[in-house]
The first five atom37 places (N, CA, C, CB, O) and aatype in JSON, in Angstrom:
{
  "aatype": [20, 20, 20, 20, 20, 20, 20, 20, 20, 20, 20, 20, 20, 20, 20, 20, 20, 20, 20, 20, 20, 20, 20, 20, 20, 20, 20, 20, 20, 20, 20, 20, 20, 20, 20, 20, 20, 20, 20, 20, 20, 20, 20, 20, 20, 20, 20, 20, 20, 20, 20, 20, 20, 20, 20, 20, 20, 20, 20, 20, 20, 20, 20, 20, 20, 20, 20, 20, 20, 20, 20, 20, 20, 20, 20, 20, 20, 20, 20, 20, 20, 20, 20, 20, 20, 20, 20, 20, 20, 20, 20, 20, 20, 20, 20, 20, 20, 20, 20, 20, 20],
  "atom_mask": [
    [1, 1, 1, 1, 1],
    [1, 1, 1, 1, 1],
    [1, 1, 1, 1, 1],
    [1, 1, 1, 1, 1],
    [1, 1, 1, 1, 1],
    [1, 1, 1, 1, 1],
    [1, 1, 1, 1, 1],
    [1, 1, 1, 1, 1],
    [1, 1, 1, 1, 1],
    [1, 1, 1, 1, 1],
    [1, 1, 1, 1, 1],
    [1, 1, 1, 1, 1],
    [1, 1, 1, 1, 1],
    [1, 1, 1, 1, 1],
    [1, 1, 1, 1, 1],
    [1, 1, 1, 1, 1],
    [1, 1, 1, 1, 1],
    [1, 1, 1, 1, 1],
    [1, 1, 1, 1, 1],
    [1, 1, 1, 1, 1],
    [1, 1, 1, 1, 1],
    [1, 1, 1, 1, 1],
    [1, 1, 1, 1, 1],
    [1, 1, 1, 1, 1],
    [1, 1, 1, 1, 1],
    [1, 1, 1, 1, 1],
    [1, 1, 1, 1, 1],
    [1, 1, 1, 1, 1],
    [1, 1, 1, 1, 1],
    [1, 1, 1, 1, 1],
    [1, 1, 1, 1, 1],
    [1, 1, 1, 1, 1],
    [1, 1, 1, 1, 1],
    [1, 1, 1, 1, 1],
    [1, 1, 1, 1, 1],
    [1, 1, 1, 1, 1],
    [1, 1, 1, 1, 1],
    [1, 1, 1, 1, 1],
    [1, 1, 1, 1, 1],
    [1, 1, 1, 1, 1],
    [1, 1, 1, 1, 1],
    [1, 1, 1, 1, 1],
    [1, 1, 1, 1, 1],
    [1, 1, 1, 1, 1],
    [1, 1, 1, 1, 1],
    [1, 1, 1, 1, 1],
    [1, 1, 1, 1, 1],
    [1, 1, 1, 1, 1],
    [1, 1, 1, 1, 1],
    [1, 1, 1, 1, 1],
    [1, 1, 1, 1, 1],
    [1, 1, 1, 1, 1],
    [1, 1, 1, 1, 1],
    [1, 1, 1, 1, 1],
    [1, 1, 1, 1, 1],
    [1, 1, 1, 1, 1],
    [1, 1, 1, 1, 1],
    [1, 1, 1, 1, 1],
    [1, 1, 1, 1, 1],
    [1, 1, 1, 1, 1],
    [1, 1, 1, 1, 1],
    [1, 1, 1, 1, 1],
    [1, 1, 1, 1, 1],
    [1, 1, 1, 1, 1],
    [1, 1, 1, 1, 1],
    [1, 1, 1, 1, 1],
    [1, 1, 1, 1, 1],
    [1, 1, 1, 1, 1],
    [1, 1, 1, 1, 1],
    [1, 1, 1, 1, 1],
    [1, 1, 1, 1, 1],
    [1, 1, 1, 1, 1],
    [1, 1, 1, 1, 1],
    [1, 1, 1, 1, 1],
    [1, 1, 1, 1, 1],
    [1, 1, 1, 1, 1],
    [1, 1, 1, 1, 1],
    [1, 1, 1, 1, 1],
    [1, 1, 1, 1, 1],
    [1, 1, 1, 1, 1],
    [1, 1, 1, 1, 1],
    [1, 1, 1, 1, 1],
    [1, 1, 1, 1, 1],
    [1, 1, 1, 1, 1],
    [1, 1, 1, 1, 1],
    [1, 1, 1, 1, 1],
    [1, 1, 1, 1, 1],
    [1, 1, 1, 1, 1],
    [1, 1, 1, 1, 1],
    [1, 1, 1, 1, 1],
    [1, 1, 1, 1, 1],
    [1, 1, 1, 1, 1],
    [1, 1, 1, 1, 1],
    [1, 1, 1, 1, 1],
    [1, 1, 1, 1, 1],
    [1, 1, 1, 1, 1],
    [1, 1, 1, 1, 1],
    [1, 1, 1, 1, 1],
    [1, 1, 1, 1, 1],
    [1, 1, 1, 1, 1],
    [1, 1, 1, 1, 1]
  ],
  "atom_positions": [
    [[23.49, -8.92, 9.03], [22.88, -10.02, 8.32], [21.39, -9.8, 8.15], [23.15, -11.32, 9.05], [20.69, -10.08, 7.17]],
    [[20.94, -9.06, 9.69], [19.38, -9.3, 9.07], [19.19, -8.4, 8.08], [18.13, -9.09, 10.1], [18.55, -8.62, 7.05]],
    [[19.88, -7.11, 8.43], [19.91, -6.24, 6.82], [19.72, -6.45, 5.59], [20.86, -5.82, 6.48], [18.92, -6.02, 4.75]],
    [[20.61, -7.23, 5.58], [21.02, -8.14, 4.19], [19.41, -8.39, 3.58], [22.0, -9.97, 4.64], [18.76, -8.0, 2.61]],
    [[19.23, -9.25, 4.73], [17.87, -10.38, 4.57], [16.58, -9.63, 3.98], [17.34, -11.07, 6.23], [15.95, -9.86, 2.95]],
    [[16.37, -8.48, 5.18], [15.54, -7.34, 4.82], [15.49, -6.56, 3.25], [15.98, -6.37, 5.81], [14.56, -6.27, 2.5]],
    [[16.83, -6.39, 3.17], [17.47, -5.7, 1.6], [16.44, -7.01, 0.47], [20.05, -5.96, 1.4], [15.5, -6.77, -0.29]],
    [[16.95, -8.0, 0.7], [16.2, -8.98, -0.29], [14.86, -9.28, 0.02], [16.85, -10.27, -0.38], [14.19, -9.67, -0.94]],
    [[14.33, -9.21, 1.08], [13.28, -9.37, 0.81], [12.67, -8.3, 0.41], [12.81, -9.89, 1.58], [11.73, -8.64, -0.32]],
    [[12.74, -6.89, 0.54], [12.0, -5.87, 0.19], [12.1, -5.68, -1.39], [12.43, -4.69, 0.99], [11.11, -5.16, -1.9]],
    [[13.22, -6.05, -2.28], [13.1, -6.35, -3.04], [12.82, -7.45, -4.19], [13.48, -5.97, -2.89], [12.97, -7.39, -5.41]],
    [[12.25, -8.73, -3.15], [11.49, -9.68, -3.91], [10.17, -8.94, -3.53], [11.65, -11.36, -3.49], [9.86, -8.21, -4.47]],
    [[9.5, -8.89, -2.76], [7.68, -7.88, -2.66], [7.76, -6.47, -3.5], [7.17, -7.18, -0.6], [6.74, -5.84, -3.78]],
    [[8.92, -6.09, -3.83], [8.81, -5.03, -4.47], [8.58, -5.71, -6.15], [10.16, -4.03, -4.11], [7.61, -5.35, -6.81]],
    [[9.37, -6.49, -6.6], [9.38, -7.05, -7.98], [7.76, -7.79, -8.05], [10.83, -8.27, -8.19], [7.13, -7.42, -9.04]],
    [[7.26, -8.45, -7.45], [5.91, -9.24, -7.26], [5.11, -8.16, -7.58], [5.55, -9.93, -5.75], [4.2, -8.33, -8.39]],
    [[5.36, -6.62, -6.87], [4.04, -5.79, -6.69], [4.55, -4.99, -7.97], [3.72, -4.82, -5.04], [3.75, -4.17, -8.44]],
    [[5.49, -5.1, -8.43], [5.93, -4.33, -9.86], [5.02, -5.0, -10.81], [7.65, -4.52, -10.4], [4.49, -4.24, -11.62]],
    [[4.69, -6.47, -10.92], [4.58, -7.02, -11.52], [2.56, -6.89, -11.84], [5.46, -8.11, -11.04], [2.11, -7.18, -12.95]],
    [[2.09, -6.66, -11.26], [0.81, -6.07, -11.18], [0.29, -4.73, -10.98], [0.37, -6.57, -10.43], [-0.89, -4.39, -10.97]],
    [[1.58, -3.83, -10.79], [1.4, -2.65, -11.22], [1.12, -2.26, -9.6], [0.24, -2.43, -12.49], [0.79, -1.07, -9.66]],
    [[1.09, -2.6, -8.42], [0.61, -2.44, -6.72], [1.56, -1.54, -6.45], [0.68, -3.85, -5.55], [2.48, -1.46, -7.26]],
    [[1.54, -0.63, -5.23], [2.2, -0.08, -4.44], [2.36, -0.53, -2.81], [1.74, 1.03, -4.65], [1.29, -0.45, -2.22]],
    [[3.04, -0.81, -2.29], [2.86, -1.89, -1.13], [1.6, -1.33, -0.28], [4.35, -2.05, -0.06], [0.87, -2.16, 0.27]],
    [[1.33, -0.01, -0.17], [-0.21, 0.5, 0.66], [-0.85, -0.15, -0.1], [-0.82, 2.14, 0.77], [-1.56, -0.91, 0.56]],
    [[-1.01, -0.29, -1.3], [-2.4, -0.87, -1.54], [-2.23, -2.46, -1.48], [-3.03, -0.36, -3.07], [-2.88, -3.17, -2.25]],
    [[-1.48, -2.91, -0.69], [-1.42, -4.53, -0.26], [-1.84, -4.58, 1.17], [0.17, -5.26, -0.4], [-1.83, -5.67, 1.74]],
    [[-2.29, -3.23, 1.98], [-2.31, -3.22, 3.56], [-3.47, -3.64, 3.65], [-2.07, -1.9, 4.4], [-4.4, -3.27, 2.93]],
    [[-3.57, -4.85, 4.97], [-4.64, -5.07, 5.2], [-6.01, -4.03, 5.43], [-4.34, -5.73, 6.03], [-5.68, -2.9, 5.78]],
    [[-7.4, -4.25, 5.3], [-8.08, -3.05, 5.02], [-8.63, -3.14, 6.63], [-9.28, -3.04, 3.58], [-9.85, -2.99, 6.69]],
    [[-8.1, -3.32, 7.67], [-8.78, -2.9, 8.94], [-8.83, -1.46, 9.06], [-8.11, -3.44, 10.14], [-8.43, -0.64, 8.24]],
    [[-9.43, -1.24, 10.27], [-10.32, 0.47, 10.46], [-9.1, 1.44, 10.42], [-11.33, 0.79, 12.31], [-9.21, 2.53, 9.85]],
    [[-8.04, 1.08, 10.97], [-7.38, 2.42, 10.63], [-6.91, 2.63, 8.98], [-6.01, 2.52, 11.63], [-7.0, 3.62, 8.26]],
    [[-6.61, 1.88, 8.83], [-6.13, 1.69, 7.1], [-7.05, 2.43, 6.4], [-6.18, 0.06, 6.39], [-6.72, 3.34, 5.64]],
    [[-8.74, 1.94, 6.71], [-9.95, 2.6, 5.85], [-9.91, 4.05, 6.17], [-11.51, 1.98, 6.23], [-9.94, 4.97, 5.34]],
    [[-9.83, 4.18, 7.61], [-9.42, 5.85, 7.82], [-8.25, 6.98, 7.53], [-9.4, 5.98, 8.96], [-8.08, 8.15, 7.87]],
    [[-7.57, 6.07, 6.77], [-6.41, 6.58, 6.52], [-7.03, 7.18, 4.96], [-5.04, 5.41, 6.63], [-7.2, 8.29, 4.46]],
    [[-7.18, 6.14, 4.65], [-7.49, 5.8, 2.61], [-8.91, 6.89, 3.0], [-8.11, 3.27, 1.73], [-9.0, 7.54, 1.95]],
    [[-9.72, 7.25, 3.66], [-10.77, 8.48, 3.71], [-10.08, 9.47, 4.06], [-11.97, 8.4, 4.64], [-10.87, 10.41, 4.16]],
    [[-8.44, 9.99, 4.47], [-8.34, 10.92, 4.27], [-7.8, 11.73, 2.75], [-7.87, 10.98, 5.22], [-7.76, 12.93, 2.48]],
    [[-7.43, 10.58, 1.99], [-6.9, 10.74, 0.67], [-7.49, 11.88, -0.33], [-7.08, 9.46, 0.06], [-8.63, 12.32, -0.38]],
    [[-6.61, 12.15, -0.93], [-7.28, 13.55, -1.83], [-8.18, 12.34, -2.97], [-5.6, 14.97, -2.94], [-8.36, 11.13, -2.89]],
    [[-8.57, 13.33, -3.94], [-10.07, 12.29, -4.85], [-8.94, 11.9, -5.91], [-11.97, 13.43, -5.81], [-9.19, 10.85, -6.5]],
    [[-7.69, 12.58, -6.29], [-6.97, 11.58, -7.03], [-6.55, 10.47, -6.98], [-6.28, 11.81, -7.25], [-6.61, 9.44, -7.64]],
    [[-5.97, 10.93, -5.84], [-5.08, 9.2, -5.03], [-6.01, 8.77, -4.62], [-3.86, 9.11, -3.64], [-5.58, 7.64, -4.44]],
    [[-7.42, 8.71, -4.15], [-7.93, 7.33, -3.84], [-8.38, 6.86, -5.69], [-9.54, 7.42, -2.45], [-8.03, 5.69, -5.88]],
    [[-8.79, 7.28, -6.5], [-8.9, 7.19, -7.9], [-8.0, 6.24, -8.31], [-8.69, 8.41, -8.59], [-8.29, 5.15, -8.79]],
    [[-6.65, 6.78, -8.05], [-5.12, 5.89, -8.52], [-5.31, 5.11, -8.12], [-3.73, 6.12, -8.22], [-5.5, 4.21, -8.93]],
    [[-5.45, 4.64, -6.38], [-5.72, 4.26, -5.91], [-6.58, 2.85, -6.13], [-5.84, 5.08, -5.55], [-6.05, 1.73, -6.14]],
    [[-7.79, 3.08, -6.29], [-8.62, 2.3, -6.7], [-8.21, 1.6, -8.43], [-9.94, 3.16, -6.52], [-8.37, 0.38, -8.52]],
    [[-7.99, 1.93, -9.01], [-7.45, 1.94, -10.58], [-6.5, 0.5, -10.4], [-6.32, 3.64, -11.11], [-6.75, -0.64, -10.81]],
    [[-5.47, 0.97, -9.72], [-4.2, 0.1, -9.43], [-4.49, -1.58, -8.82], [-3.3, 1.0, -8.21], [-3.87, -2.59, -9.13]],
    [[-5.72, -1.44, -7.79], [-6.28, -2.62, -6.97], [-6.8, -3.05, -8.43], [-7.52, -2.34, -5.5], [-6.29, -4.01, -9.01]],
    [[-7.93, -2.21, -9.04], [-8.94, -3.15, -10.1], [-7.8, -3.72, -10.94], [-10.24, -2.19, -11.2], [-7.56, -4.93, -10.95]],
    [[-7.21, -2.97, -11.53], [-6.14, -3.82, -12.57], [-5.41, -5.21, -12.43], [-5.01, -3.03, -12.72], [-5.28, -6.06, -13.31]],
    [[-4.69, -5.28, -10.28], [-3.81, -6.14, -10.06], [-4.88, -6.77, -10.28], [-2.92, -6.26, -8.96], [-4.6, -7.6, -11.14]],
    [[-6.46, -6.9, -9.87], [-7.16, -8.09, -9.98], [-7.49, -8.6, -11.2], [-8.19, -8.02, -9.36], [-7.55, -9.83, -11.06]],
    [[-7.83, -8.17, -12.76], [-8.01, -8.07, -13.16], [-6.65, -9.36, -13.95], [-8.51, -6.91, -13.03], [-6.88, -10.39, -14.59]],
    [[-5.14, -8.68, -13.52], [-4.36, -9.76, -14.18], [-4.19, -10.91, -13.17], [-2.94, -9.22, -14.68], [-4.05, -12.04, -13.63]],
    [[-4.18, -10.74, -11.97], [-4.31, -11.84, -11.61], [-5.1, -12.84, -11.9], [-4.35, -11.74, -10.81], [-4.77, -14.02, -11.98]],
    [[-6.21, -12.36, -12.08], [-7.04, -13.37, -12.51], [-7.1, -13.94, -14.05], [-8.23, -12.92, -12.16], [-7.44, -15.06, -14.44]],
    [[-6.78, -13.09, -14.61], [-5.81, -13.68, -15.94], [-4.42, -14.4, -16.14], [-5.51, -12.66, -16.66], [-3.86, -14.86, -17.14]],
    [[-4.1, -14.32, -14.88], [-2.63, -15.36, -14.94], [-1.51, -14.69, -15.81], [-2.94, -17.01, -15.75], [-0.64, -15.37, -16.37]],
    [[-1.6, -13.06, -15.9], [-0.78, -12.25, -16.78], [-0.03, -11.2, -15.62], [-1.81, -11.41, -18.05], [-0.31, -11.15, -14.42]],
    [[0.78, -10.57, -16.21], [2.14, -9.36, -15.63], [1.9, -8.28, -16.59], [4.08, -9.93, -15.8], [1.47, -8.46, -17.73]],
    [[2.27, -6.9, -15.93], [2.04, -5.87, -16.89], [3.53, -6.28, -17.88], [1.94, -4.11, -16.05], [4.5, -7.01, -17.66]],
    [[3.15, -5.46, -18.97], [4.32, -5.8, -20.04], [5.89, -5.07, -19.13], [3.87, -4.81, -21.94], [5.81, -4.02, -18.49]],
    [[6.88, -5.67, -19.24], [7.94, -5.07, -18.78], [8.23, -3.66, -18.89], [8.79, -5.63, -19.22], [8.89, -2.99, -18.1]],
    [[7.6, -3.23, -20.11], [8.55, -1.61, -20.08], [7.55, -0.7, -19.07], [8.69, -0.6, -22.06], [7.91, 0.28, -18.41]],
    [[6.18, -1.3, -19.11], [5.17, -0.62, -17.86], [5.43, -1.15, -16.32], [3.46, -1.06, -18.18], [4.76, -0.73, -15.38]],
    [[6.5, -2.14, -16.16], [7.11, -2.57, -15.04], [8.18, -1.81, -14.42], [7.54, -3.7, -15.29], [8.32, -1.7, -13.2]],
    [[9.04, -1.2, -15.45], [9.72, -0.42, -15.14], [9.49, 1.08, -14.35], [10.15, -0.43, -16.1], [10.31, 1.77, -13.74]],
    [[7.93, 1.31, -14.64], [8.3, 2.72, -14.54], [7.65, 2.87, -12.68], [7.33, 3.88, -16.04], [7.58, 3.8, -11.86]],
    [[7.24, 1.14, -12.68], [5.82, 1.39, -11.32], [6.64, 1.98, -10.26], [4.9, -0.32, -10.5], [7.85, 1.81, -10.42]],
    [[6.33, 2.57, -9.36], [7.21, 2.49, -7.91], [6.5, 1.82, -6.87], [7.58, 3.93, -7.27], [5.72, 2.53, -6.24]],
    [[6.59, 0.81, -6.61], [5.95, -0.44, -5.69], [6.08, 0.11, -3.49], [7.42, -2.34, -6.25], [5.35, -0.02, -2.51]],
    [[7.78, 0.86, -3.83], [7.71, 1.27, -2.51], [7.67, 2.51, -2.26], [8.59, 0.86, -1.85], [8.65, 2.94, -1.65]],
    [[6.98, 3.13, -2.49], [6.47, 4.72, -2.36], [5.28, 4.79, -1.65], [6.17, 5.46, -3.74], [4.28, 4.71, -2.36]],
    [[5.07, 4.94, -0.29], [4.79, 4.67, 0.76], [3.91, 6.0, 0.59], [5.89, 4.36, 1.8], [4.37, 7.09, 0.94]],
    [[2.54, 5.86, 0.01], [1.74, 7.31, 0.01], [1.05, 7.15, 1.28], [0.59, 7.61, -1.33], [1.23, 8.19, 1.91]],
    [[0.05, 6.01, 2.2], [-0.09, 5.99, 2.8], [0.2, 5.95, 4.41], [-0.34, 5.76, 2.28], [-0.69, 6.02, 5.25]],
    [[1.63, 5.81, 4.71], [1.92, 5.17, 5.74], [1.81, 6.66, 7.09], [3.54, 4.29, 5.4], [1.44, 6.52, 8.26]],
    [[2.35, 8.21, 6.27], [1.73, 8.88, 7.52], [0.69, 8.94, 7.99], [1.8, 9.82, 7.59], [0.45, 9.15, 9.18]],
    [[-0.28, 8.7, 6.89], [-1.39, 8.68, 7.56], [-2.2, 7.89, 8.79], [-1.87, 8.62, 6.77], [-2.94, 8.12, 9.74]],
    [[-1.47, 6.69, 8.01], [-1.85, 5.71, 9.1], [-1.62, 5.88, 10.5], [-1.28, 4.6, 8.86], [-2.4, 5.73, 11.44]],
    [[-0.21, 6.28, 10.49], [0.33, 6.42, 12.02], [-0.16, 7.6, 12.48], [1.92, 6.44, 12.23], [0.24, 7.85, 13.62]],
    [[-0.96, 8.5, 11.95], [-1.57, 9.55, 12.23], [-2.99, 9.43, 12.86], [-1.54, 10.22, 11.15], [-3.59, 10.14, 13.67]],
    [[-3.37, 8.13, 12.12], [-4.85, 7.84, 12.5], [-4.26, 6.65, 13.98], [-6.02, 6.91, 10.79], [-5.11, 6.34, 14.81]],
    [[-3.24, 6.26, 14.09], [-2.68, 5.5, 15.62], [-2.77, 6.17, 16.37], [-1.39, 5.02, 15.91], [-3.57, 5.77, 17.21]],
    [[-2.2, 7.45, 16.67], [-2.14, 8.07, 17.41], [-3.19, 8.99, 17.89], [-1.3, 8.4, 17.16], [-3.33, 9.33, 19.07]],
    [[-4.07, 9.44, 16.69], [-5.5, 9.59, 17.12], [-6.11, 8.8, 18.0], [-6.27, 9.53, 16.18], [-6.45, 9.29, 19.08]],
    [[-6.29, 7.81, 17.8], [-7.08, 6.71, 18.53], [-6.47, 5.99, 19.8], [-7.34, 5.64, 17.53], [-6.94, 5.26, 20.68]],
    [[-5.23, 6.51, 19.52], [-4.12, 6.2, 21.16], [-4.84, 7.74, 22.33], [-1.41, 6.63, 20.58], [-5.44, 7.7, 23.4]],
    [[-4.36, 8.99, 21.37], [-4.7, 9.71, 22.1], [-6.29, 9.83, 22.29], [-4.07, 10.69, 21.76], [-6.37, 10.51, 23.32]],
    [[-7.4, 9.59, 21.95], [-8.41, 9.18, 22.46], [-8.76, 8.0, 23.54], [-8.9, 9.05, 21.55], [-9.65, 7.92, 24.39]],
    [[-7.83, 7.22, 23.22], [-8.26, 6.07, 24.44], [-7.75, 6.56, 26.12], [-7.3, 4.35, 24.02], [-8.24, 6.23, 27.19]],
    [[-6.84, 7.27, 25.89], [-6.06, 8.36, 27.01], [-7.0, 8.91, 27.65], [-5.16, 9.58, 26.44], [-7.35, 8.86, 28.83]],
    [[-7.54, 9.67, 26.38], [-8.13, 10.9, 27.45], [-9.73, 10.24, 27.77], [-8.23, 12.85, 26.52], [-10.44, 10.55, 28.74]],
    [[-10.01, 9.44, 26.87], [-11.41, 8.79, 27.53], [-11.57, 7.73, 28.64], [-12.11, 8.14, 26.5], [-12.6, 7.41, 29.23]],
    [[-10.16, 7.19, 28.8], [-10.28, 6.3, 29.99], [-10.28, 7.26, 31.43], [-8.93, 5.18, 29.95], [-9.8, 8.37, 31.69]],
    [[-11.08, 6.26, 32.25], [-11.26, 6.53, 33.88], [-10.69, 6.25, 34.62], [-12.05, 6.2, 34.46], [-11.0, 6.55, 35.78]]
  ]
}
């Protein structure tokens, strides 16, 4: 059941972030590991990156959706960031390790 639940909800946040053109990383909150993640990015993808944020704001604040056939093509859950992140966790796990007394 919670499957189920999960199944639908990932695809209502996926249709929302279709709808402004987002990829769910660029909905992650921007605390320090997130920012260290997004500084390890090549200069394209933070570019895309950045592109994708200005736009969702841009219609949001117009009270508009990209046109459907540019809805189709977004991929909302394509997770460019998420090794990184857990890469920059474990950095900072394994630093607190070896620096504690």
């Amino acid at each position: 059941m919670i499957g189920a639940l999960a199944k639908l909800y990932q695809r209502q946040v996926g249709k929302s972030l279709r709808q402004l053109g987002l990829r769910y990383d660029d909905a992650l909150v921007e605390v320090a590991e997130v920012n260290k993640a997004v500084s390890w990015l090549g200069k394209e993808e933070k570019v895309a990156r950045q592109r994708r944020l200005v736009r969702a704001s841009d219609l949001s604040f117009k009270r508009a959706y990209l046109p459907e056939d540019i809805q189709a093509i977004q991929e909302p859950m394509n997770f460019y960031l998420d090794d990184k992140v857990e890469e920059v966790r474990k950095l900072g796990d394994e630093r607190n390790k070896l620096t504690k007394w």
